[in-house]
C-alpha positions, 0 to 999 in steps of 0.5 A, spaced: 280 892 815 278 896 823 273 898 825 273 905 825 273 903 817 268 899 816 261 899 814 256 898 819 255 891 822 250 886 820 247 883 826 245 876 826 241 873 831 241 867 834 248 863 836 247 857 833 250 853 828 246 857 822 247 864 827 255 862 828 257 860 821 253 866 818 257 870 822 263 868 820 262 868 812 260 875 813 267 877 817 271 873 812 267 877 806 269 883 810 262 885 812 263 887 821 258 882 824 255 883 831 252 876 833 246 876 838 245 870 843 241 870 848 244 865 854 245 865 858 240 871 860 235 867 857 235 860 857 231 854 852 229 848 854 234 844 850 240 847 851 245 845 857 250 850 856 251 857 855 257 856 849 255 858 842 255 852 837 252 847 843 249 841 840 243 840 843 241 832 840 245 827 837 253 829 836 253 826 828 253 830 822 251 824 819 255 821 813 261 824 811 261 820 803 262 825 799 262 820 792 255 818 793 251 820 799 248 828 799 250 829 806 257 828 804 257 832 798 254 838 802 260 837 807 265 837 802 261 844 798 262 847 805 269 845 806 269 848 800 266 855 802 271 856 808 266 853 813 267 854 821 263 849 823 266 844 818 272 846 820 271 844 827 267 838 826 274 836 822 278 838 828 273 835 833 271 828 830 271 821 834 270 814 832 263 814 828 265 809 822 263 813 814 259 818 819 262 825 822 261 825 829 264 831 833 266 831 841 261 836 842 265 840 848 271 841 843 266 842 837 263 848 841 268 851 844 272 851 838 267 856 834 266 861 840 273 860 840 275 863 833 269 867 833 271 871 839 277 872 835 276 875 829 276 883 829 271 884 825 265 879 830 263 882 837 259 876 841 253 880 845 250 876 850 242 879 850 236 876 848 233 880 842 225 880 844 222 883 839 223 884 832 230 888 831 230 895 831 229 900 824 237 902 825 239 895 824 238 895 817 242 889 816 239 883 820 240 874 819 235 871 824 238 864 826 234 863 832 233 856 830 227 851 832 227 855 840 226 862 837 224 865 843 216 866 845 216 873 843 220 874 838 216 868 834 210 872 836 213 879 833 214 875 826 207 872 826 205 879 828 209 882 822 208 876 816 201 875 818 202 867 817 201 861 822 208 858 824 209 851 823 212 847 828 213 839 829 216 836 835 224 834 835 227 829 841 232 827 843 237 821 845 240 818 851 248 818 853 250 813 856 256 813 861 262 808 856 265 804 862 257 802 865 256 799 859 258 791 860 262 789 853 262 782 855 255 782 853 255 787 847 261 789 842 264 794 838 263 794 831 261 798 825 255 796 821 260 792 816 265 793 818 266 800 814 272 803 816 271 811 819 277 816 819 284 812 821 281 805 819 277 804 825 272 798 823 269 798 830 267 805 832 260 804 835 258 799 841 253 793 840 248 790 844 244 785 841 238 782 843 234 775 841 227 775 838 223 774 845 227 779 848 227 784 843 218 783 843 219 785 850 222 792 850 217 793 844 211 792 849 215 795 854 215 802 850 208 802 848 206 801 855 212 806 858 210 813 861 210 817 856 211 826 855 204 828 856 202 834 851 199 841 854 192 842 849 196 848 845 201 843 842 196 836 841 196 838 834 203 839 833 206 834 828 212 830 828 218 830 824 218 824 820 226 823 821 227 824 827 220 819 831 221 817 837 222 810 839 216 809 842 212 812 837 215 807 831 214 801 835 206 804 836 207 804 828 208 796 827 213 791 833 217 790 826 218 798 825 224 800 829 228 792 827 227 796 820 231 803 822 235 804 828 235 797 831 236 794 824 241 788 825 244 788 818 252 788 817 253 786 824 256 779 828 255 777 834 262 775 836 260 770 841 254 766 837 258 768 829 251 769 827 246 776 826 242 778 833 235 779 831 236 786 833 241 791 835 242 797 840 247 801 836 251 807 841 255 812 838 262 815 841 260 822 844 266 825 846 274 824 845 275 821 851 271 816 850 267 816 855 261 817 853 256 813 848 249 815 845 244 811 843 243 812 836 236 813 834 233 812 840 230 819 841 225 818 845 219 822 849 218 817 854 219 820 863 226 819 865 224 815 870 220 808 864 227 811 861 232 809 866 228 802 867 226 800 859 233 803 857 236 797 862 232 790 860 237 792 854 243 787 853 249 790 856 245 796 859 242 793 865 247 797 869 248 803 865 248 810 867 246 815 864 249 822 862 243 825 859 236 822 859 232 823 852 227 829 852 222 832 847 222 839 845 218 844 840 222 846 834 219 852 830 219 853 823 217 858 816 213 857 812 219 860 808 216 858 800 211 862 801 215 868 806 222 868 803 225 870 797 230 867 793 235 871 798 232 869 805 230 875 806 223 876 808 217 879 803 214 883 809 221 886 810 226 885 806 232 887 811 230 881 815 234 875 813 232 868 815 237 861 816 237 855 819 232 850 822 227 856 822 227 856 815 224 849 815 231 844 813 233 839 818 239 838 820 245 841 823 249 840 817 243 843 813 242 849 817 250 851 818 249 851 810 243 856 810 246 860 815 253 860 811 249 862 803 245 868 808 252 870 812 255 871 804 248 874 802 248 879 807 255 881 806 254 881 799 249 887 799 252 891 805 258 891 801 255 893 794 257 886 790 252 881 786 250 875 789 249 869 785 247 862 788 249 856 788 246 852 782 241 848 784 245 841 782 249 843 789 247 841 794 246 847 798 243 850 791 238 844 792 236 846 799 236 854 798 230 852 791 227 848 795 225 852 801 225 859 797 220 856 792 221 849 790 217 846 795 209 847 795 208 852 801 200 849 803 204 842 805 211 845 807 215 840 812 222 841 814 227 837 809 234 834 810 238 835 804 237 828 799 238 829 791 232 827 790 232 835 791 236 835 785 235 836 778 235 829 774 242 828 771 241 829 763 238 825 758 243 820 753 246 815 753 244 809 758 239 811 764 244 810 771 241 807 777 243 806 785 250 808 787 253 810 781 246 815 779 248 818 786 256 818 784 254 821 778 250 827 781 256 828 787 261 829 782 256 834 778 254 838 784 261 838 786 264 841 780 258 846 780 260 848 786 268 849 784 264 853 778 261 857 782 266 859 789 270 866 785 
């Protein structure tokens, strides 16, 4: 199909995860996309660069395990479904054990790439300031968690709702060759083989009992982010806390998440460390580590001296500091319908974080199911939803009405958003209960693709 013959675009908003990947679904559907994004006019104050795509925190997708974890099986639906950002996460991914973690640069420039590539996608750099104009009759909003200031106002003003807002942060990357491997190791937490067979694909530094109480106290005391007044409310997102606030909440809170020793050997005692700093590969060279977990509001200044009492950083150099952001988000249960699109004007769709899912996986997927959504309708075809028993089914019930709009929180997929499996037979629990729903969900989806 060319231009001159095809139907009037569909414009989306925002050139993101959830923005590039609706985009790419609509083309592939046969519906002309025109793709707003507005770096480098406009900056955030998350972004670093002004390609589409851009991971602004961690480089993981998380696990890719598609018999038994939930993120692995909406990994595997999306494949599935032709997904652009599964594609070049495939096509970019570095060492990281069971996980998908991607070289961000490679990832990044890989879907501008192919967007900028297909005849029916035109790229527009401008910040749309407001709500869209009436002649844009067709419209994904994926402006994310950073939704500019007065295009959030102009929704607030349209719905009559109070936005939501929770605070994100953001992890340090650490310069691979200022890291001392005579302190630390490579490992994957038990050993678990990544793509290729890889069994040591994350650096461990270890730290003993007395060291570990240290770094506890010398978080809690650490300069921290002050707060102006109109965001002292905002809450936290319970998936991504920063480490000093988990140490605030107990000296044992972070020996339990993401300085948890458990599955690793200290090559130089043959025994487990009290706790562990895990660092993650962030590029394909190498070069490059994250510190998992570790994001953080703490200045940069507490940062570089905290960051260096740990074993195996006392010389680190760091290629990005943490930082903590303001995310943005719907109360979508209570202002969208079942196909993303806004009650209070219903050419609007909605998709990824600002939906309220967490993740980039998530909000690639919402992006993905509002891409063909809008395509469908511009094309004048039905459009079914995936089953709730799917993954990205179960995502789409829950922000669309499966969850309780008076305490709505941004959510990671789980199969706890599932239905139960049916009755009979004997009750299965742990792994295989988790098998036992990877399997139904992907054959649902099977079922459910034309």
């Amino acid at each position: 199909m060319n231009r001159s013959s095809a139907p009037p675009p569909i414009h989306i908003v925002g050139g993101g995860l959830a923005g590039c990947e609706a985009a790419w679904q609509a083309a592939r559907a046969g519906a002309p996309a025109i793709l707003h994004e507005m770096r480098p006019v406009r900056g955030t104050d998350a972004h670093e660069t002004d390609t589409l795509a851009e991971l602004v925190c961690s480089n993981s997708f998380r696990s890719d395990d598609a018999e038994a974890n939930a993120v692995g099986v909406l990994h595997e639906e999306m494949r599935r479904c032709g997904s652009l950002i599964l594609a070049a996460a495939d096509a970019h991914k570095v060492p990281a054990g069971g996980a998908l973690a991607v070289d961000r640069n490679g990832f990044a420039a890989a879907v501008q790439d192919r967007l900028a590539a297909h005849p029916l996608v035109e790229i527009r750099r401008e910040e749309v300031a407001n709500l869209p104009p009436p002649a844009w009759d067709k419209v994904v909003v994926a402006t994310g968690p950073l939704t500019s200031p007065a295009l959030a106002q102009a929704i607030l003003d349209l719905t009559g709702e109070e936005s939501l807002a929770f605070f994100d942060a953001i992890a340090p990357i650490v310069h691979a060759e200022s890291i001392d491997e005579t302190v630390a190791w490579r490992q994957s937490r038990y050993d678990k083989p990544g793509p290729g067979g890889d069994t040591r694909a994350y650096i461990n530094c270890p730290l003993d009992e007395a060291q570990y109480n240290g770094f506890i106290d010398a978080l809690i005391a650490g300069e921290k982010t002050a707060f102006k007044d109109w965001e002292k409310d905002t809450p936290y997102f319970e998936g991504c806390l920063p480490i000093e606030v988990m140490a605030e909440r107990g000296r044992e809170t972070l020996r339990f998440g993401p300085m948890k020793p458990v599955g690793l050997t200290d090559p130089r005692t043959g025994r487990r460390a009290h706790a562990v700093v895990q660092l993650r590969q962030d590029n394909a060279l190498g070069t490059l580590f994250n510190m998992v977990g570790f994001q953080t509001k703490l200045k940069h200044g507490a940062q570089t001296e905290i960051f260096r009492t740990i074993p195996g950083l006392e010389k680190a150099r760091f290629a990005r500091l943490g930082g903590i952001h303001r995310n943005t988000f719907l109360n979508s249960p209570r202002l969208l319908d079942v196909q993303l699109r806004l009650k209070a004007d219903p050419r609007l769709r909605f998709a990824g974080q600002i939906t309220g899912v967490e993740g980039y996986v998530e909000s690639a997927a919402i992006g993905l199911l509002a891409g063909r959504m809008a395509a469908a309708e511009r094309l004048g075809a039905a459009f079914a939803p995936p089953p709730p028993t799917t993954a990205m089914g179960a995502l789409l019930h829950h922000i669309t009405g499966g969850a309780a709009a008076e305490s709505f929180q941004p959510m990671n997929v789980n199969f706890g958003l599932m239905p139960a499996l049916e009755a009979g037979g004997r009750k299965l629990k742990g792994r295989m209960r988790k098998q036992a729903m990877a399997r139904r969900a992907l054959a649902d989806v099977d079922r459910w693709l034309p």
